[in-house]
PLY file of the C-alpha trace (Angstrom):
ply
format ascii 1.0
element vertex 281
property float x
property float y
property float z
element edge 280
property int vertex1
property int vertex2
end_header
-22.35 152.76 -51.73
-22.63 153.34 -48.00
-20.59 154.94 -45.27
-20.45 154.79 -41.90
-21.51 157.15 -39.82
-18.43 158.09 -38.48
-16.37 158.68 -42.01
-19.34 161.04 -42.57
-18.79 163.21 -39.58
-15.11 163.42 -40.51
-16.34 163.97 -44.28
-18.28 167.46 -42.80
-15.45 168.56 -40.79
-12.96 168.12 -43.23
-14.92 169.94 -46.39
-15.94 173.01 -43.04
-12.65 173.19 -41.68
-11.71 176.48 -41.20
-8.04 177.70 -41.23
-6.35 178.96 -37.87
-4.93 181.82 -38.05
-2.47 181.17 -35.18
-1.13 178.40 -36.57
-0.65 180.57 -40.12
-2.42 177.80 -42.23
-2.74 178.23 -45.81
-3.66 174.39 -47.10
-2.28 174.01 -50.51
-5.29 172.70 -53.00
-2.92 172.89 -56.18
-2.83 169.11 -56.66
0.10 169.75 -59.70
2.12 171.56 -57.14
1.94 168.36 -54.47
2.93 166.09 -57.60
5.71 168.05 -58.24
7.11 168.42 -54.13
6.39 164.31 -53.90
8.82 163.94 -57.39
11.42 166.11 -56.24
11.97 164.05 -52.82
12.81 161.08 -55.11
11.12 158.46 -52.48
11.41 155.01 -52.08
9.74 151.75 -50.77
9.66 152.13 -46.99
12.24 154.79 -47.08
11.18 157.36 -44.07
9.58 161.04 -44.70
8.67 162.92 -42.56
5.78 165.97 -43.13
5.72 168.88 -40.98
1.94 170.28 -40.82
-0.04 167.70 -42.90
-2.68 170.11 -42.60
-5.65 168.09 -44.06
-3.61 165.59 -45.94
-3.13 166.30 -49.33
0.59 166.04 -49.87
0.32 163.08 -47.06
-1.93 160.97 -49.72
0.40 162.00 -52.47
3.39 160.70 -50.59
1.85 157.65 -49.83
1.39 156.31 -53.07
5.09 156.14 -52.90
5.16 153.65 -50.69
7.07 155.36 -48.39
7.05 155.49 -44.77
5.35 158.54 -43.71
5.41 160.30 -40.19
3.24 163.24 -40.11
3.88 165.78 -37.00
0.69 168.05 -36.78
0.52 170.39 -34.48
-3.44 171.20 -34.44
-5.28 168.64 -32.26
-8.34 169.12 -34.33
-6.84 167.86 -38.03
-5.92 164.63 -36.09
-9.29 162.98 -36.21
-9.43 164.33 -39.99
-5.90 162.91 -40.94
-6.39 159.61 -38.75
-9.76 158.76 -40.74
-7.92 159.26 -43.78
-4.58 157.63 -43.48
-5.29 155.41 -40.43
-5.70 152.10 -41.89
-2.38 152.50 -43.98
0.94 150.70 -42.48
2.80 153.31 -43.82
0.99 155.60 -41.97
2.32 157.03 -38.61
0.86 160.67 -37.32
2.43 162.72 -34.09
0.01 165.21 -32.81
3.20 167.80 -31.82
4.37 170.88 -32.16
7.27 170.31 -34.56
9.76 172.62 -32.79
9.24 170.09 -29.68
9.63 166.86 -31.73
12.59 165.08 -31.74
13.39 162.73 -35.11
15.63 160.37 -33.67
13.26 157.67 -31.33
11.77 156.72 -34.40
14.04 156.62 -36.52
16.23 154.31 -34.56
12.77 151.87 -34.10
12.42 151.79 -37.73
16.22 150.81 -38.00
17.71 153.92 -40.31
19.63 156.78 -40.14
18.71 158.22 -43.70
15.07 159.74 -44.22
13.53 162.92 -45.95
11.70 165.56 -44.76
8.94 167.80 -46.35
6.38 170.28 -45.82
4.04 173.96 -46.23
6.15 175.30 -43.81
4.23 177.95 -42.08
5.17 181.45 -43.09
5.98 182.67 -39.41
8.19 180.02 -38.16
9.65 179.12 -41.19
13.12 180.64 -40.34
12.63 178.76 -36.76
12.52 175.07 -38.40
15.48 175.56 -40.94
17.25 176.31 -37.96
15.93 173.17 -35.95
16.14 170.59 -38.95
19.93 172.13 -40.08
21.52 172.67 -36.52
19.79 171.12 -33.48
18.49 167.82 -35.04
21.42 165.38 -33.84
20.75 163.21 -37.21
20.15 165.46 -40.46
17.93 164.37 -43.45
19.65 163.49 -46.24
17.20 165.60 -47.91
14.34 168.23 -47.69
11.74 169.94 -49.87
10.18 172.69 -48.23
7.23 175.40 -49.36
8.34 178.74 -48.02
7.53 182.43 -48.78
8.64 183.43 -51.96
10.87 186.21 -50.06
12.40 183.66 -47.46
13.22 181.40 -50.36
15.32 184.78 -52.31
16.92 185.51 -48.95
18.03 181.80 -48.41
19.38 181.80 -51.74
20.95 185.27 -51.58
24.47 185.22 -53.53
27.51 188.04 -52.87
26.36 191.24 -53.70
22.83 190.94 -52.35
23.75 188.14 -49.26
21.38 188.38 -46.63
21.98 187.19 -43.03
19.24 184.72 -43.16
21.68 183.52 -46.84
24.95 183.40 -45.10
24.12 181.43 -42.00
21.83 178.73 -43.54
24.10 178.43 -46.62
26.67 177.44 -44.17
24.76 174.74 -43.64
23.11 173.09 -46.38
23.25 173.21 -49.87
19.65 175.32 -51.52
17.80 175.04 -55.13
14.81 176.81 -55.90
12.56 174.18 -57.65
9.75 176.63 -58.75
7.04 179.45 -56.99
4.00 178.66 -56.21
1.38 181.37 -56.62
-0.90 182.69 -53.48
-3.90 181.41 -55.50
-2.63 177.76 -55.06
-3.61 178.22 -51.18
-7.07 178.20 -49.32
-7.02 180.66 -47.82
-5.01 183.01 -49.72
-2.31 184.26 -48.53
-0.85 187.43 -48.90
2.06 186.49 -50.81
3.42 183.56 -53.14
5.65 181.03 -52.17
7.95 178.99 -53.10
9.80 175.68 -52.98
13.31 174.73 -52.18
15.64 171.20 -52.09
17.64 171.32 -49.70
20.59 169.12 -49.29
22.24 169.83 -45.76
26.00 169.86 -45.70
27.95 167.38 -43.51
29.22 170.35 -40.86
29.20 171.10 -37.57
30.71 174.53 -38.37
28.97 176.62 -35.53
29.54 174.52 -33.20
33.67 173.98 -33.75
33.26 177.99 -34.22
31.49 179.01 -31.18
30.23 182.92 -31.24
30.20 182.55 -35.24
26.55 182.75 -35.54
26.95 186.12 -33.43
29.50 187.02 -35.21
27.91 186.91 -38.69
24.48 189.00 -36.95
27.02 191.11 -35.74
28.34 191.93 -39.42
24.49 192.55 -40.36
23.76 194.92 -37.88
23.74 197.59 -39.95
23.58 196.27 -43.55
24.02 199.54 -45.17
26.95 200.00 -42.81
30.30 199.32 -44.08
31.09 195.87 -42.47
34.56 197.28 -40.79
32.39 199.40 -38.81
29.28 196.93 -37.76
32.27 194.65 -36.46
34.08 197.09 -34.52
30.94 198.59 -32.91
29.26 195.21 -32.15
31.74 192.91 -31.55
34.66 192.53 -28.62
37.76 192.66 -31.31
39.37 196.49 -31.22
39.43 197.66 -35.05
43.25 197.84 -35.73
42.73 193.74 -34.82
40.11 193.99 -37.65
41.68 195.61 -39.80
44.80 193.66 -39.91
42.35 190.54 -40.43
40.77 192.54 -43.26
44.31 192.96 -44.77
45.50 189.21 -44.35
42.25 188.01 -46.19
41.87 191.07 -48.88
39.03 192.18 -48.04
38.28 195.88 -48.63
37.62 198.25 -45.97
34.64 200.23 -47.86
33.43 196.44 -48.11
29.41 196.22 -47.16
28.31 192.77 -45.37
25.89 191.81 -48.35
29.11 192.13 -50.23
31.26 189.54 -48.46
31.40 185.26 -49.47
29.53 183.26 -47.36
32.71 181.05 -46.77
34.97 183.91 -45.62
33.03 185.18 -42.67
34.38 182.04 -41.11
37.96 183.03 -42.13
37.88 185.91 -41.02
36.03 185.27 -37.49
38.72 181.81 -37.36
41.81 185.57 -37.76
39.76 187.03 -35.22
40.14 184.56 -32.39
43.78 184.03 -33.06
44.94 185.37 -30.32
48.73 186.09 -32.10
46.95 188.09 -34.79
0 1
1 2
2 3
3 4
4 5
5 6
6 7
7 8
8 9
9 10
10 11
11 12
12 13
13 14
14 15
15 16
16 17
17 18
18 19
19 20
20 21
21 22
22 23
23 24
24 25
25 26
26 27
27 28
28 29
29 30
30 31
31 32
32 33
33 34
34 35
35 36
36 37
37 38
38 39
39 40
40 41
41 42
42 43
43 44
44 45
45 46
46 47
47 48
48 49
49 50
50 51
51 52
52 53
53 54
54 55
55 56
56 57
57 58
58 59
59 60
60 61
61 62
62 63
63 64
64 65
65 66
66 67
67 68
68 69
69 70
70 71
71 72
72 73
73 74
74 75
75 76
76 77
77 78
78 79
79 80
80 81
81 82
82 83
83 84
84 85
85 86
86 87
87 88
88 89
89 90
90 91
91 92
92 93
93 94
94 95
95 96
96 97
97 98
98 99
99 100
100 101
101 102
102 103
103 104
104 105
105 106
106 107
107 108
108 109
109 110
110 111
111 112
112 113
113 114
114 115
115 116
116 117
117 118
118 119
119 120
120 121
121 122
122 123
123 124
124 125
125 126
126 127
127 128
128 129
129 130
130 131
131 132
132 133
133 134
134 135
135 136
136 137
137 138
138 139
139 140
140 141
141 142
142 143
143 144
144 145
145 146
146 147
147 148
148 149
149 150
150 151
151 152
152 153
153 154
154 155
155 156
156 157
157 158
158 159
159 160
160 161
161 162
162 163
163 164
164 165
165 166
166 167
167 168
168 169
169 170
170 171
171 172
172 173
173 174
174 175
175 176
176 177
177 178
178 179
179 180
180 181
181 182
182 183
183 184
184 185
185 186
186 187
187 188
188 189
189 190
190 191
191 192
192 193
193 194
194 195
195 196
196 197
197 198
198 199
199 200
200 201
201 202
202 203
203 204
204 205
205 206
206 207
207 208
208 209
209 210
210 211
211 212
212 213
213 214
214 215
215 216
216 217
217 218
218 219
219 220
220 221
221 222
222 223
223 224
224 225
225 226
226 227
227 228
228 229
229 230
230 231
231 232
232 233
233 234
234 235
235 236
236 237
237 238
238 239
239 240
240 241
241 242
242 243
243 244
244 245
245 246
246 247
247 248
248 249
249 250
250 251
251 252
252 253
253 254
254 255
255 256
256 257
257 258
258 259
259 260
260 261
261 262
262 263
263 264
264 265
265 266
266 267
267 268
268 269
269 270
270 271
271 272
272 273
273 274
274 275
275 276
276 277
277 278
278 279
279 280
């Protein structure tokens, strides 16, 4: 068997390719773990995915035996080459050398003539928070749904419950519906990371809720200022409502005064912040 001289060159860089540290790449070599993130997206025939941080390709070639349509946004200029060689003779093949918190879904998928698609990725640990955010509140179209490898403590804060909510739990919860599929364990990674991960489905909600509710988001970091703080207090010191106004919204919903903002339903901060801006409360 021969190759050309060209697929050998790519060949060397690929097996040499040394992870950037400023892009916080960890390429996952588990090949049971890819299986597993490709089954959970439930694909089908020329139905669109799109991969955040391909990396070197080895969920991309999973994903394509799907038959899917795959758009891969990679950020690193010098995987291109790598995933181009690999993937570029495949129809179902489209790669977008951009940062991912710069790309915008919706060009393509109008040109490929569909509002639904999928997203997936090894998000990278740093900005992981960053592209929730992006995907769940700034994309004008949402996926209808996304698997995602994130830190193992990211994915316990996302899926925080009453009694241990986080801020990161309340406001993304808000949004989108979360499952923790399994963790994945640092040694799945080259190089190894730190910590483990894990991965999540995530099914976002159909809601606009921060955006009927302006100054909710505030609101909510407000509440979580001081997390050991009762949440009366956090509100009334970092907020513009005077605390008899809180309190009597605190009354009108039940909510208890010694009350601590891990403590408190995802689904009544809105309540209560909707109390608050009723001006004949």
């Amino acid at each position: 068997m021969f190759y050309n001289i060209g697929f050998i060159k790519i060949y060397i860089i690929y097996m040499g390719f040394a992870a950037k540290k400023k892009f916080g790449q960890h390429f996952l070599k588990n090949i049971s773990v890819v299986k597993k993130i490709v089954k959970a997206l439930e694909l089908e025939p020329d139905e669109v995915v799109f991969e955040i941080g391909p990396g070197k390709g080895v969920l991309t070639a999973e994903l394509l035996k799907t038959k899917a349509r795959v758009v891969a946004v990679e950020k690193d200029r010098d995987l291109i080459p790598i995933l181009q060689e690999r993937f570029g003779d495949n129809k179902n093949f489209e790669l977008i050398n951009s940062d991912i918190l710069d790309f915008d879904p919706r060009p393509l998928i109008i040109s490929y003539q569909s509002l639904s698609f999928k997203v997936c990725g090894n998000l990278p640990f740093y900005i992981s928070g960053m592209i929730l955010e992006l995907i769940l509140e700034r994309w004008c179209e949402k996926p209808r749904l996304a698997v995602f490898m994130l830190q193992k403590e990211v994915c316990q804060k996302l899926l925080a419950k009453s009694g241990k909510m986080t801020i990161l739990g309340v406001i993304n919860q808000l949004l989108a519906d979360f499952k923790l599929l399994f963790y994945v364990p640092k040694e799945s990674f080259s190089p190894k990371p730190k910590v483990d991960a894990g991965v999540l489905k995530i099914v976002p909600k159909k809601t606009d809720i921060f955006y009927k509710n302006l100054g909710l988001k505030e609101f909510i970091k407000a509440g979580f200022s001081h997390p050991r703080k009762f949440l009366l207090n956090n509100l009334s010191q970092k907020t513009s409502f005077d605390k008899e106004k809180i309190n009597r919204a605190f009354l009108k919903l039940k909510i208890s005064e010694k009350l601590r903002p891990e403590d408190l339903e995802k689904e009544i901060w809105s309540k209560l912040h909707g109390f608050l801006v009723e001006k004949h409360l």
